[in-house]
GUFI-454759 format. One record per residue: chain; residue number from 0; residue in three letters; x, y, z of N, C-alpha, C in turn. Coordinates in Angstrom, 1 decimal, always signed. Each point is the difference from the previous one (the first is absolute). Layout:
% residues N
+-----+-----+------+--------+--------+--------+--------+---------+--------+--------+--------+--------+
| mol | seq | type |  neast | nnorth |    nup | caeast | canorth |   caup |  ceast | cnorth |    cup |
+-----+-----+------+--------+--------+--------+--------+---------+--------+--------+--------+--------+
|   A | NUM |  ala |      X |      Y |      Z |      X |       Y |      Z |      X |      Y |      Z |
...
+-----+-----+------+--------+--------+--------+--------+---------+--------+--------+--------+--------+
END
This chain:
% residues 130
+-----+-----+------+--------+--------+--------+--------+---------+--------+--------+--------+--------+
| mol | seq | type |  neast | nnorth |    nup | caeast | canorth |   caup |  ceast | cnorth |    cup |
+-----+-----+------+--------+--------+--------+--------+---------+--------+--------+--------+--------+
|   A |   0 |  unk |   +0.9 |  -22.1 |   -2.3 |   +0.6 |    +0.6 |   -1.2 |   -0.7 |   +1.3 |   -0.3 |
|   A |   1 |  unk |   +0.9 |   +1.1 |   -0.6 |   -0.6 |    +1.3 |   +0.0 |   -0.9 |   +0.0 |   -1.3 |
|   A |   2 |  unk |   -1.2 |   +0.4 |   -0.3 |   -0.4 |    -0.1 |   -1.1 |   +0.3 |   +1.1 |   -1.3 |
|   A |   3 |  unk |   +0.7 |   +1.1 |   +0.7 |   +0.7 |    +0.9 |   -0.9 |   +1.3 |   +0.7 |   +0.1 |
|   A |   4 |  unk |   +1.2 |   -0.8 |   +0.5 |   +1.2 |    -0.1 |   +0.4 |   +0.4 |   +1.1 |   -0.3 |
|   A |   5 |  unk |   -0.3 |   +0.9 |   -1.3 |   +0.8 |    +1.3 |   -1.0 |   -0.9 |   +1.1 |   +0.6 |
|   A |   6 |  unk |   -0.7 |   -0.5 |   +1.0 |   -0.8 |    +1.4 |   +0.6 |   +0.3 |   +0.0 |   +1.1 |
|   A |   7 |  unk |   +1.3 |   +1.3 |   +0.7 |   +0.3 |    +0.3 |   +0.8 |   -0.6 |   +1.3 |   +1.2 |
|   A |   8 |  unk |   -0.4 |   -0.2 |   +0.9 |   -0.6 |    +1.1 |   +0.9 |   +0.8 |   -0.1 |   +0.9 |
|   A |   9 |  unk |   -0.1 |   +1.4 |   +0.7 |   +0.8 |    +0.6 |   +1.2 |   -1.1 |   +0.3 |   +0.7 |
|   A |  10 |  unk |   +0.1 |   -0.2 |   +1.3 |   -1.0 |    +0.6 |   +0.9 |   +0.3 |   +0.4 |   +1.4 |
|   A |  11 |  unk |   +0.1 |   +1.3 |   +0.1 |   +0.6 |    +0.7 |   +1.0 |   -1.2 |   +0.4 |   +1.2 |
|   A |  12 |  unk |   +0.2 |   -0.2 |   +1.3 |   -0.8 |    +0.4 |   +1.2 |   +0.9 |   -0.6 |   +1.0 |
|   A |  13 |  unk |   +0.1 |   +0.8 |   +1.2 |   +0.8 |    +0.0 |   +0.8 |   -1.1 |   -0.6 |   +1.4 |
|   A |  14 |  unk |   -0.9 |   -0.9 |   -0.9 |   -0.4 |    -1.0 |   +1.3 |   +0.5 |   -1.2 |   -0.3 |
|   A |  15 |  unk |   +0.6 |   -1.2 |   +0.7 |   +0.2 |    -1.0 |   -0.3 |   -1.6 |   -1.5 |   -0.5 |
|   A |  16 |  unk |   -0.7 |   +0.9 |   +0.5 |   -1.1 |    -1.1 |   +0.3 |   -0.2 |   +0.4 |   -1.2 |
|   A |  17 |  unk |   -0.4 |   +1.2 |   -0.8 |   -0.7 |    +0.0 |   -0.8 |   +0.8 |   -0.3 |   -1.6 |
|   A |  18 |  unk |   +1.2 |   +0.2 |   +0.3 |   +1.1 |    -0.8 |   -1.0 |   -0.3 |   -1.3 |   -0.7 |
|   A |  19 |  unk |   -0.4 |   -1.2 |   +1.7 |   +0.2 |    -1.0 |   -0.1 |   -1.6 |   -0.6 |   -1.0 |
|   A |  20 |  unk |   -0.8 |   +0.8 |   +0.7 |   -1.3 |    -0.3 |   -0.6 |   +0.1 |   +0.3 |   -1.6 |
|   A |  21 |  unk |   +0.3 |   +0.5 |   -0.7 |   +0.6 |    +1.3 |   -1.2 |   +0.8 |   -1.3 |   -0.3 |
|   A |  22 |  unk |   +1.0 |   -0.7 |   +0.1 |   +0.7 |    -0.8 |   -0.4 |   -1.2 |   -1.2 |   -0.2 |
|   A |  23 |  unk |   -0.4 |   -0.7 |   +1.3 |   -0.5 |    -1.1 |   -0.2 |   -1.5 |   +0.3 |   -1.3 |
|   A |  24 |  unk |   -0.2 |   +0.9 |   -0.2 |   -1.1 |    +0.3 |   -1.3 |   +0.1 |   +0.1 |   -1.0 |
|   A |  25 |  unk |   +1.3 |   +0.0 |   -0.1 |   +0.6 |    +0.2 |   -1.5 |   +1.4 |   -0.4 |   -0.4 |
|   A |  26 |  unk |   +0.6 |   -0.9 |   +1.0 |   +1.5 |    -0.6 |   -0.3 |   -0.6 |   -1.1 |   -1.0 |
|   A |  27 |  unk |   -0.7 |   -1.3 |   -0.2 |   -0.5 |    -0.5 |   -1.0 |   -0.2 |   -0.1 |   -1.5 |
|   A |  28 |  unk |   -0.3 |   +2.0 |   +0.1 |   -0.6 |    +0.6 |   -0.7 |   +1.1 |   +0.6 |   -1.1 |
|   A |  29 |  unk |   +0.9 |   +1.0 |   +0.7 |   +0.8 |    +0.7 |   -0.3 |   +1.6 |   -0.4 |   +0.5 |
|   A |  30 |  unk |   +1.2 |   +0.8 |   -0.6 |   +0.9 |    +0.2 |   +1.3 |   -0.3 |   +0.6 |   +0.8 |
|   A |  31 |  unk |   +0.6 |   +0.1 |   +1.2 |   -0.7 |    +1.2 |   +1.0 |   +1.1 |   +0.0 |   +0.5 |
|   A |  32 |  unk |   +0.3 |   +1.7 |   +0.4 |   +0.9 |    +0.7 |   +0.8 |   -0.2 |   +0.5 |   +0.8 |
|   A |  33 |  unk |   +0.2 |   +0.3 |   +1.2 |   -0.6 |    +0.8 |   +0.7 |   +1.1 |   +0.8 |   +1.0 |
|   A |  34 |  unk |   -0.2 |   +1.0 |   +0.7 |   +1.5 |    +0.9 |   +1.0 |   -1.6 |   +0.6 |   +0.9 |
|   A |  35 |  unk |   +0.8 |   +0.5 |   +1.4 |   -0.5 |    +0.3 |   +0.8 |   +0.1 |   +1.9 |   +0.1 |
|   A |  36 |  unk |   +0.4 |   +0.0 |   -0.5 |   +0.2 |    +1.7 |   -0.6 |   +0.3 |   +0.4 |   -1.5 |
|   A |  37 |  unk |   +0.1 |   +1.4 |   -0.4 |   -0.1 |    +0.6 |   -1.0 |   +1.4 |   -0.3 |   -0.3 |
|   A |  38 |  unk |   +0.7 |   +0.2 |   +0.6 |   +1.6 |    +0.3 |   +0.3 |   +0.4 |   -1.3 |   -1.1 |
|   A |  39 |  unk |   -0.4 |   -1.1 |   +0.7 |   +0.2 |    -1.4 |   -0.6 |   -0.5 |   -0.2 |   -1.3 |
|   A |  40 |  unk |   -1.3 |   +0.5 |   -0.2 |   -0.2 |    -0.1 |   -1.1 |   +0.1 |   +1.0 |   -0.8 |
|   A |  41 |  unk |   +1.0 |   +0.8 |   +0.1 |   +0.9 |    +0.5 |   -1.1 |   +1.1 |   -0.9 |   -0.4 |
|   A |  42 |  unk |   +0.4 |   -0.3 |   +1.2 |   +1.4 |    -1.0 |   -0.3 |   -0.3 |   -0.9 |   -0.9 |
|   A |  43 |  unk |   -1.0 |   -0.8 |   +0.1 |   -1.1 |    -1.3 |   -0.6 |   -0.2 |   +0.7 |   -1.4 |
|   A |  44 |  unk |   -0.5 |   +0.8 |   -0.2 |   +0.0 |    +0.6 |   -1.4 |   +1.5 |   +0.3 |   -0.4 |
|   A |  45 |  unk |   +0.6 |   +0.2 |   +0.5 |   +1.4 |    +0.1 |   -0.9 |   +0.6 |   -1.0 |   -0.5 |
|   A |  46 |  unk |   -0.2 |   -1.3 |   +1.1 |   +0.6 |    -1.0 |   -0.1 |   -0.5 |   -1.0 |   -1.2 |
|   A |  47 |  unk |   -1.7 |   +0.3 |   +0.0 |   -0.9 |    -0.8 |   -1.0 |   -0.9 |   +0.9 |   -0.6 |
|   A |  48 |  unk |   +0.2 |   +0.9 |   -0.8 |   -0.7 |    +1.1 |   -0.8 |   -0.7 |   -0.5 |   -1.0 |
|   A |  49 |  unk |   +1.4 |   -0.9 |   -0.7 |   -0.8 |    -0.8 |   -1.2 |   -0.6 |   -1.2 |   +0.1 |
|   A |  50 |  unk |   -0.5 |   -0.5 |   +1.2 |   -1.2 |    -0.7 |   +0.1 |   -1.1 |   +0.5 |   +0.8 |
|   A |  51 |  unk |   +0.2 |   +1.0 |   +0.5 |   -1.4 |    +0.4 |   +1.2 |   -1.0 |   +0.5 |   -1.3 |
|   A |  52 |  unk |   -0.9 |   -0.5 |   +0.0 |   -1.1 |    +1.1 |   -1.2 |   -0.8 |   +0.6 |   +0.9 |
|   A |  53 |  unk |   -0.5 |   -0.1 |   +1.5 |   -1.2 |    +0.3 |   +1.0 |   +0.4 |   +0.6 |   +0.9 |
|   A |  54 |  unk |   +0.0 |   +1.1 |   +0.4 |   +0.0 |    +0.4 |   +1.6 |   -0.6 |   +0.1 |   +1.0 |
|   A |  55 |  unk |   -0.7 |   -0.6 |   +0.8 |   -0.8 |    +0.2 |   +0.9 |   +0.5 |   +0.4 |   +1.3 |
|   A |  56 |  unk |   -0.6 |   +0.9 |   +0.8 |   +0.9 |    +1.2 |   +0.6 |   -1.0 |   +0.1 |   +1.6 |
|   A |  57 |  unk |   +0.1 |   +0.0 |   +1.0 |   -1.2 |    +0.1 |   +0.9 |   +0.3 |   +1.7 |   +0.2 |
|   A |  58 |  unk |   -1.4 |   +0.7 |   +0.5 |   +0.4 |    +1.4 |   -0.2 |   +0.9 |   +0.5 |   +1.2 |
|   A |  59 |  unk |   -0.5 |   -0.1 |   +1.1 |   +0.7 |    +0.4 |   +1.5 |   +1.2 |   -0.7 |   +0.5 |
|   A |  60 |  unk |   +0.7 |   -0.1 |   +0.1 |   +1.5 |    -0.3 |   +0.7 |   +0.7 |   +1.4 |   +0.0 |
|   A |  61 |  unk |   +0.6 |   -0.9 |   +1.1 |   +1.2 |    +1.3 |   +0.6 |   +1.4 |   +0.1 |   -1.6 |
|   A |  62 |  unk |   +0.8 |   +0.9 |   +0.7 |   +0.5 |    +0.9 |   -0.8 |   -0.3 |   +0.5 |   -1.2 |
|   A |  63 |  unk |   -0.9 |   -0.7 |   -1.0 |   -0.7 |    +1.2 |   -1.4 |   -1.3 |   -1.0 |   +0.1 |
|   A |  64 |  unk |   -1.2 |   +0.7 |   -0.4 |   -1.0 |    -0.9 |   -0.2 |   +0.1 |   -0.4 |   -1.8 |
|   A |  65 |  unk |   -1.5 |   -0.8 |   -0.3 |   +0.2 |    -1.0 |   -0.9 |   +0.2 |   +1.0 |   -1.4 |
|   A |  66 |  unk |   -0.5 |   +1.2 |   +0.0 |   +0.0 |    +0.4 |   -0.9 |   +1.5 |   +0.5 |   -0.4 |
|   A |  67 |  unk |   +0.4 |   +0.8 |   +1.0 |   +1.2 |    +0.5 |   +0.4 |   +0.7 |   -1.1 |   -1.0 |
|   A |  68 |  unk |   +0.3 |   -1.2 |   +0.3 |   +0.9 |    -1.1 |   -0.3 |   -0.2 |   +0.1 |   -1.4 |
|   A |  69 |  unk |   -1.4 |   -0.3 |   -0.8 |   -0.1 |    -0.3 |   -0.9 |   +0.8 |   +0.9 |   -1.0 |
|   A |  70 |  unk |   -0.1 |   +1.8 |   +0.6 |   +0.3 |    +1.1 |   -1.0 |   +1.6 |   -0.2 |   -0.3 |
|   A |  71 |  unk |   +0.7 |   -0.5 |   +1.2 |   +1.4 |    -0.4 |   -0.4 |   +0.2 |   -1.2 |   -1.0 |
|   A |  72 |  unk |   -0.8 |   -1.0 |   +0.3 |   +0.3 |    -1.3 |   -0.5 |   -0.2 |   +0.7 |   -1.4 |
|   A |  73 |  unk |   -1.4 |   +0.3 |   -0.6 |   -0.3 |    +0.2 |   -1.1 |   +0.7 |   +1.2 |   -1.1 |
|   A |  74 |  unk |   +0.9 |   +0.8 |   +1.1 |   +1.0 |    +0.8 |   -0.8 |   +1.0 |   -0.3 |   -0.9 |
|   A |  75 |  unk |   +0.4 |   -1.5 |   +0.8 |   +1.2 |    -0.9 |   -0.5 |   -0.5 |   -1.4 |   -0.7 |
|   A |  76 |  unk |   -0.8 |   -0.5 |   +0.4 |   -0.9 |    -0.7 |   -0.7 |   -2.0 |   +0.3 |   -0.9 |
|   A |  77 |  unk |   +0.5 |   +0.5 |   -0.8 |   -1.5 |    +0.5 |   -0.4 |   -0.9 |   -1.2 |   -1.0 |
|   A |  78 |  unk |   +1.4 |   -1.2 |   -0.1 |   -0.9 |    -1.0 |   -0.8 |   -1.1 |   -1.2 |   +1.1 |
|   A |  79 |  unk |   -0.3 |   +0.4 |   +1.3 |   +0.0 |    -0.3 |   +0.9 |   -1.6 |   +0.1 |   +0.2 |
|   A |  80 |  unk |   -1.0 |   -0.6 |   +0.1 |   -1.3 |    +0.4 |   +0.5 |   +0.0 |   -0.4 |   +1.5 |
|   A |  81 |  unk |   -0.9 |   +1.3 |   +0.9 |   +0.1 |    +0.2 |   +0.8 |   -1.5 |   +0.1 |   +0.9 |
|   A |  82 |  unk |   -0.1 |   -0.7 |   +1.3 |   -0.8 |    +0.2 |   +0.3 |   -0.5 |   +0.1 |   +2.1 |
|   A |  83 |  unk |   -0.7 |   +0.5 |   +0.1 |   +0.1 |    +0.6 |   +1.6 |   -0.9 |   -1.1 |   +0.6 |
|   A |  84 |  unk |   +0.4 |   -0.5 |   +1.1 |   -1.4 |    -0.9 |   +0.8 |   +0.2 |   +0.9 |   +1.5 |
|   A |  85 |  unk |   -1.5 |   -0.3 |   +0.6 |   +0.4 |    +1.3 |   +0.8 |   -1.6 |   -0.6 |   +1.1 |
|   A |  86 |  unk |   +0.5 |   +0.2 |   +1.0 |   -1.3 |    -0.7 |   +1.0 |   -0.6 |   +1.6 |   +0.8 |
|   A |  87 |  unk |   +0.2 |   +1.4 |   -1.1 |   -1.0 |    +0.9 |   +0.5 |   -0.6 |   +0.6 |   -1.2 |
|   A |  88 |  unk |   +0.0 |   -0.6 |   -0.6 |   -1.1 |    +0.5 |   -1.5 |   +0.7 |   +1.0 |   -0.8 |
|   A |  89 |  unk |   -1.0 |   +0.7 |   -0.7 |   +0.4 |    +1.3 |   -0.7 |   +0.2 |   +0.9 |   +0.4 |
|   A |  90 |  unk |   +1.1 |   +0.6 |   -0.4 |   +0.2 |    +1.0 |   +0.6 |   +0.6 |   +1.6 |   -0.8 |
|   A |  91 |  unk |   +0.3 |   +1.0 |   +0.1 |   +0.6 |    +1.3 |   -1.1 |   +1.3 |   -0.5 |   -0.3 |
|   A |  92 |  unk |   +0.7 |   -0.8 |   +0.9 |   +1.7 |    -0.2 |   -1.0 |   -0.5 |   -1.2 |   -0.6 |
|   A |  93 |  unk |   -0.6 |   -0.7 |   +0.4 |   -0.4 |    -1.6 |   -1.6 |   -0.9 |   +0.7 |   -1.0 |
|   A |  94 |  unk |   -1.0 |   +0.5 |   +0.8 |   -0.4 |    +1.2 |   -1.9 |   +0.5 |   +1.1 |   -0.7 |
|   A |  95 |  unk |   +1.4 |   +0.5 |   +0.2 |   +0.8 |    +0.5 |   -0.6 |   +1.1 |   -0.7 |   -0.8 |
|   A |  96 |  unk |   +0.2 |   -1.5 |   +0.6 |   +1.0 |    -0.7 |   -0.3 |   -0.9 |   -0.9 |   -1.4 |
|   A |  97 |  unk |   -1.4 |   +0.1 |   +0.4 |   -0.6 |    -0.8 |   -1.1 |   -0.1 |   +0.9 |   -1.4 |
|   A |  98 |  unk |   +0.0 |   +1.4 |   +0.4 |   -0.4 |    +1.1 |   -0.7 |   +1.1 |   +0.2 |   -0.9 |
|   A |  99 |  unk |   +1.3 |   +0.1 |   +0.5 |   +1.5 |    +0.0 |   -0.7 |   +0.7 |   -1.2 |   -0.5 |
|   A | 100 |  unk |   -0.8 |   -1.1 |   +0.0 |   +0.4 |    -1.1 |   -0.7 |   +1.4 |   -0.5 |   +0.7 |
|   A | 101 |  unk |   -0.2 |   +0.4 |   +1.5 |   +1.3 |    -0.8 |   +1.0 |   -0.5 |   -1.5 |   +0.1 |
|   A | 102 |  unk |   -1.2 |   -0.2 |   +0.6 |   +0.0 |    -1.3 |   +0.2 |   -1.2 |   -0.3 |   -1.2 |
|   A | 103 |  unk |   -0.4 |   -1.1 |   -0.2 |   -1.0 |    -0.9 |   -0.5 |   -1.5 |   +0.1 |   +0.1 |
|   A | 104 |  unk |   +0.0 |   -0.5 |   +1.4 |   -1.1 |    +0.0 |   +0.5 |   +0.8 |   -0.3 |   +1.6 |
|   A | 105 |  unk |   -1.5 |   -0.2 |   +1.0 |   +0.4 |    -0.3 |   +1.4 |   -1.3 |   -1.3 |   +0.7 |
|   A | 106 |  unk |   +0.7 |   -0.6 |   +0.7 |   -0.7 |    -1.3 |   +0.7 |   -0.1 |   +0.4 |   +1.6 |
|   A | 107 |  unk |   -1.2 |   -0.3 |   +0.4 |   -0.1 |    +0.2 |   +1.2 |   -0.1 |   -1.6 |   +1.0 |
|   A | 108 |  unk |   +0.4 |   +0.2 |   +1.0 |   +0.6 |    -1.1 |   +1.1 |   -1.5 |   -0.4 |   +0.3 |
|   A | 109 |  unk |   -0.6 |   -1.1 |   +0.6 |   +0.7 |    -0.9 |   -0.3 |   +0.0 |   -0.4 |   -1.7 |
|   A | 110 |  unk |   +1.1 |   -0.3 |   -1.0 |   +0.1 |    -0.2 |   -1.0 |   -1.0 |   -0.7 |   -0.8 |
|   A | 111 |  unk |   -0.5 |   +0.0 |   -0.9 |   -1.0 |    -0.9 |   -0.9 |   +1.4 |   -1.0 |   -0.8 |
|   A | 112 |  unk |   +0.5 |   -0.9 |   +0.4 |   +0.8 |    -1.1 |   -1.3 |   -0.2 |   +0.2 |   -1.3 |
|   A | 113 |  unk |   -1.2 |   -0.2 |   -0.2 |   -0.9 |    +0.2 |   -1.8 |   +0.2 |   +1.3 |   -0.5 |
|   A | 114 |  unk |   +0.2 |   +0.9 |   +1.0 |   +0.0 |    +1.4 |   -0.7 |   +1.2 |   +0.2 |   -0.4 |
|   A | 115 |  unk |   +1.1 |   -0.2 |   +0.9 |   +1.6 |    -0.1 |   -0.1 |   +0.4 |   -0.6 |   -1.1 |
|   A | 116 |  unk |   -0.5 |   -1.6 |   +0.1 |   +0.7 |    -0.8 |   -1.1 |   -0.5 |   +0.9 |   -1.5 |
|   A | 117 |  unk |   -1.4 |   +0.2 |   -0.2 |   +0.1 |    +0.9 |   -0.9 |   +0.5 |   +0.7 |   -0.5 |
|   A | 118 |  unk |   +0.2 |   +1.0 |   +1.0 |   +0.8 |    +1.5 |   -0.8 |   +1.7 |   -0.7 |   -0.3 |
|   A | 119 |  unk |   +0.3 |   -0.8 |   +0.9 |   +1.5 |    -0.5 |   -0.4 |   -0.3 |   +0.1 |   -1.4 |
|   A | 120 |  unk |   -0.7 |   -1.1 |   -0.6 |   -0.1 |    -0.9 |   -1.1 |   -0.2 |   +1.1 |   -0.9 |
|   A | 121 |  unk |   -1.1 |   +0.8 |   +0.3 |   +0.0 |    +1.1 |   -1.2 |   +0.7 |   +1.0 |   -0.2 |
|   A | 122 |  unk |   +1.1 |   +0.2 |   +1.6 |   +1.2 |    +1.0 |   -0.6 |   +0.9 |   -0.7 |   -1.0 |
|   A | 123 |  unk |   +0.2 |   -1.6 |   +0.3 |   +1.3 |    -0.7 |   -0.7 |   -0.7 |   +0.2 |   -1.6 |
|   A | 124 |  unk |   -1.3 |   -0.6 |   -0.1 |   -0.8 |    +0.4 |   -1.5 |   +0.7 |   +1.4 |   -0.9 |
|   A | 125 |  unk |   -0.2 |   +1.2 |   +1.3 |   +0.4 |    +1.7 |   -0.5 |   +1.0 |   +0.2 |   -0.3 |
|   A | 126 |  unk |   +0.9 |   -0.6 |   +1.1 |   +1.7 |    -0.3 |   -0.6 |   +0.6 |   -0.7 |   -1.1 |
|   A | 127 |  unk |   -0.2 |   -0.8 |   +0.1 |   +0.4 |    -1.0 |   -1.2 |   -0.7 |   +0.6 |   -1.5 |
|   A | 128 |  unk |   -1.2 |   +0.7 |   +0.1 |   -0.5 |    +0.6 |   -1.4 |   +1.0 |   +1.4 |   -0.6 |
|   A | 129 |  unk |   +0.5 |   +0.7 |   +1.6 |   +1.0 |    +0.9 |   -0.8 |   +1.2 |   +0.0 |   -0.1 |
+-----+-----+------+--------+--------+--------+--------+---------+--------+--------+--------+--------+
END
């Protein structure tokens, strides 16, 4: 049973493995959505806007990277918190994107669970207060 059914996350990375891992840490937890590209998870945000509250985005994939995706997503959805996971650290486009208030914050691979399930919890906290 999910322990927060009304907290919906999308989680986009165009690895399969790393999807499934991403699911199995937080399907319990959350809903969890996940698409193997950006592409898809635009569609996925169209389809379910008014429940996604999280975006978790991996930064590198082919055709737009993570950031790339988010500046669209976030144009059409800005009630949306956003965030980059990314298995090569910091970098000038995630400290610009942190700088311009595109994404949230960013997680680096292999993932921390506790750090994740946090920031969910305290974007849904941020959301829900405005």
């Amino acid at each position: 049973m999910t322990q927060h059914p009304d907290i919906t996350v999308l989680y986009v990375d165009d690895e399969k493995d790393n999807l499934f891992v991403f699911k199995a840490n937080f399907n319990r937890k959350f809903e969890v959505i996940t698409t193997l590209s950006p592409l898809d998870a635009l569609e996925q945000l169209e389809l379910h806007h008014d429940e996604i509250i999280v975006v978790i985005s991996d930064m590198r994939m082919p055709v737009m990277n993570g950031v790339e995706f988010i500046k669209k997503a976030k144009a059409k959805y800005n009630n949306i918190c956003y965030y980059i996971l990314t298995g090569y650290g910091h970098n000038e486009e995630i400290e610009a994107a942190l700088e311009s208030r595109i994404i949230e914050d960013y997680f680096t691979k292999p993932f921390d669970a506790v750090e994740i399930e946090k920031a969910i919890l305290d974007a849904t906290s941020r959301l829900r207060r405005n």
